[in-house]
C-alpha positions, 0 to 999 in steps of 0.5 A, spaced: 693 914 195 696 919 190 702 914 190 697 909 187 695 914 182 701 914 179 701 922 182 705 926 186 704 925 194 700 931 197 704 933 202 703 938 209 709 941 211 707 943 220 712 948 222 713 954 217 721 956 220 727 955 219 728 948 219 720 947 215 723 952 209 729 947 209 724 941 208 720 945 203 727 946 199 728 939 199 720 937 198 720 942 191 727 940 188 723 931 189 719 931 183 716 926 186 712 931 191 708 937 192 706 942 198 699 943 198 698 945 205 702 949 211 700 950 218 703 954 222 700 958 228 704 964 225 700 964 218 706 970 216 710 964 218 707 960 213 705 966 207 713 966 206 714 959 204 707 958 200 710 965 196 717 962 195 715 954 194 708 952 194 703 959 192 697 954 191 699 951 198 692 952 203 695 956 209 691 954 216 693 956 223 690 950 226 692 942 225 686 940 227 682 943 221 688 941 217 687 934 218 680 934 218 679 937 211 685 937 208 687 930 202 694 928 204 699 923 203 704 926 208 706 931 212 713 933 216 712 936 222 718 941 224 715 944 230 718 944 237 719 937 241 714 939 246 708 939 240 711 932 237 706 928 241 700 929 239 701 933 232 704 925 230 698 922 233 693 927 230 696 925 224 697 918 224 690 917 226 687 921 220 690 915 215 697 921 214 704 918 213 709 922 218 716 925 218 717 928 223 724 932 226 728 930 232 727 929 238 720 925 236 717 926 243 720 930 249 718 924 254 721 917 254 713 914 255 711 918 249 717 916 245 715 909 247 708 909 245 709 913 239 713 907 237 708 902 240 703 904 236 708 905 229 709 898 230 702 895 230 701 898 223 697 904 220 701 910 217 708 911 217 712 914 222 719 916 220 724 921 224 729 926 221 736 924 223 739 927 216 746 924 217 744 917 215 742 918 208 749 922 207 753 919 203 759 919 209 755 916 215 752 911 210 758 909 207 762 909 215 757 904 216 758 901 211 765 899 213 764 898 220 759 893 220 762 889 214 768 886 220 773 886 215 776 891 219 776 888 226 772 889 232 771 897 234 775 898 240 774 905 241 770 911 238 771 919 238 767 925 236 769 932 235 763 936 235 762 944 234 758 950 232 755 957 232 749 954 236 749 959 243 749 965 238 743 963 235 738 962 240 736 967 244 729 968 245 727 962 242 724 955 244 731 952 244 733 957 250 727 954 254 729 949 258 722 947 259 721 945 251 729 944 250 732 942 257 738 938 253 740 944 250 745 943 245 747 936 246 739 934 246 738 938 240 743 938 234 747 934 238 743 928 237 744 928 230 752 925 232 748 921 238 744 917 233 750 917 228 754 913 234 748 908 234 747 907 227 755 906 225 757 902 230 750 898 233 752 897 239 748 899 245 751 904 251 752 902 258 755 908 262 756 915 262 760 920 265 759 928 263 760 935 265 756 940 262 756 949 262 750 953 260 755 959 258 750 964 260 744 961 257 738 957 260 741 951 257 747 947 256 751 950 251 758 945 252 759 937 254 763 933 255 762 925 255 767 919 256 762 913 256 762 906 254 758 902 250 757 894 250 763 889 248 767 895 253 767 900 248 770 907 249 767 913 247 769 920 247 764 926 245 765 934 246 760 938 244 762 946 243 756 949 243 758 957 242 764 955 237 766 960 232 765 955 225 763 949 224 766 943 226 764 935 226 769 929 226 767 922 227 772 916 229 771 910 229 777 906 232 777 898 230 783 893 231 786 894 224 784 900 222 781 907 224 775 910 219 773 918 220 769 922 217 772 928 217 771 936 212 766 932 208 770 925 207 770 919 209 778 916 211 781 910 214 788 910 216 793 904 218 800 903 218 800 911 219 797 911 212 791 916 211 788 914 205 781 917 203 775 913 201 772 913 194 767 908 193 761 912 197 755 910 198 749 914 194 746 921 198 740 922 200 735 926 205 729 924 209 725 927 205 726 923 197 726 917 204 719 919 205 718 919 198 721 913 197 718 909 203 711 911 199 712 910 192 717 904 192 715 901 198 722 902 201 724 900 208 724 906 213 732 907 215 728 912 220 724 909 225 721 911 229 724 905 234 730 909 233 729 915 238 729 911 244 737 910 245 737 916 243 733 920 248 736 914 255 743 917 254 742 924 253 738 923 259 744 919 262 748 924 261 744 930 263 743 926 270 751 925 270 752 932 269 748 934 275 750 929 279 758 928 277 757 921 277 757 915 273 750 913 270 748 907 267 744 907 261 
């Protein structure tokens, strides 16, 4: 392994569009790795990022020739949900470390296997959930799992962005490949952050959701418990004209937010901003870490699963307009 040899790692990027070249950035700016190969069924797709990023990169259509021939440490697979499956198994089981964008597979047995089998040992598999590496989040877990601040009581999020406007044509408008529309998409971020902050499991949910003229849902609304009869409200507005994002955990003797990039904690009606940060992070200088350093994984792949049981339940919610335990 190149992490052996003192080398930089040898990585793969899979999925050469928007999300693969937002990767590929972080990747370049890490010294600690290359890009030596891009895959992409579009080779244009992946003659763009090797131009910009990676010019001694080997381009390929085919993950299957990638695999069989190519040395690597790691990939990143940024293809759609619906291609995870076999994409991480076919790289797993050629010896290749795997971070891989959310959601990590677009059925609950396949998350399940997919954990099961990182469990048993092999290659590392690590989902892209960036938000527990920023400093914020990091740091408002940090705050509420210390218990200095009381039992949580209730949680808020306020979430919306130009999503709707983005869309068209692509998989993310296809209900077959992403049937949790906004919410099961970039919404999924805010739904791990609410597992991740608080560690407390959900119990049941309530939602309502509109398409706004796409084929997906655009807009939802959840009011929700969570063990210990903790409430929780989502919105997500899916067609908003800026983006927005607040995060309020209520505990019994404070309030901490993340909010306009700051983290916060209110008592007494005083609003003061919290200084001492946690350090930042990405999941890709986390792979790295994971691989170099012999790091724990803060993205497992056992992650994905409370994430994937309460979109669906608030998806089967919204088409029934009943409470659905999780």
């Amino acid at each position: 392994m190149a992490q052996e040899r003192g080398e930089r790692l040898r990585l793969a990027i899979v999925g050469c569009g928007q999300i693969g070249r937002f990767h590929a950035e972080r990747i370049v700016a890490d010294r600690r790795s290359r890009i030596v190969a891009l895959c992409d069924p579009q080779t244009a797709n992946a003659e763009r990022l090797r131009e910009v990023f990676a010019p001694e990169a080997r381009v390929v259509n085919d993950l299957a020739k990638l695999a069989e021939a190519a040395s690597l440490d790691g990939a990143v697979v940024c293809t759609p949900t619906n291609q995870h499956f076999d994409q991480v198994r076919l790289l797993r089981e050629s010896g290749v470390h795997v971070l891989c964008e959310k959601p990590l597979a677009d059925s609950r047995e396949r998350i399940v296997q997919l954990i099961a089998e990182a469990e048993q040992g092999g290659p590392l598999l690590s989902v892209g959930y960036q938000r527990r590496y920023w400093p914020t989040f990091r740091t408002l877990r940090r705050e509420v799992r210390s218990g200095k601040h009381g039992p949580v009581r209730s949680l808020t999020t306020h979430n919306a962005e130009r999503w709707l406007q983005t869309i068209g044509g692509t998989w993310r408008d296809d209900p077959r490949l992403n049937p949790g529309g906004f919410i099961g998409d970039a919404g999924s971020h805010k739904l791990d952050m609410v597992f991740f902050a608080t560690g407390l499991a959900p119990r049941e949910v309530f939602a309502h959701s509109g398409n706004r003229g796409a084929n997906v849902p655009i807009v939802t609304t959840i009011s929700a418990r969570l063990e210990g009869d903790v409430a929780l409200s989502m919105n997500f507005i899916g067609d908003a004209q800026h983006f927005r994002e607040d995060f309020q955990v209520h505990c019994a003797e404070a309030d901490l937010l993340v909010r306009d990039g700051a983290v916060w904690i209110a008592r007494d009606n005083r609003v003061e901003k919290i200084t001492d940060l946690e350090p930042e992070s990405n999941p890709n200088a986390a792979f790295a870490d994971c691989l170099t350093q012999g790091v724990a994984n803060v993205a497992p792949a056992s992650i994905a699963l409370p994430v994937w049981d309460f979109t669906q339940a608030v998806l089967e919610s919204a088409r029934s307009g009943r409470v659905v335990t999780v």
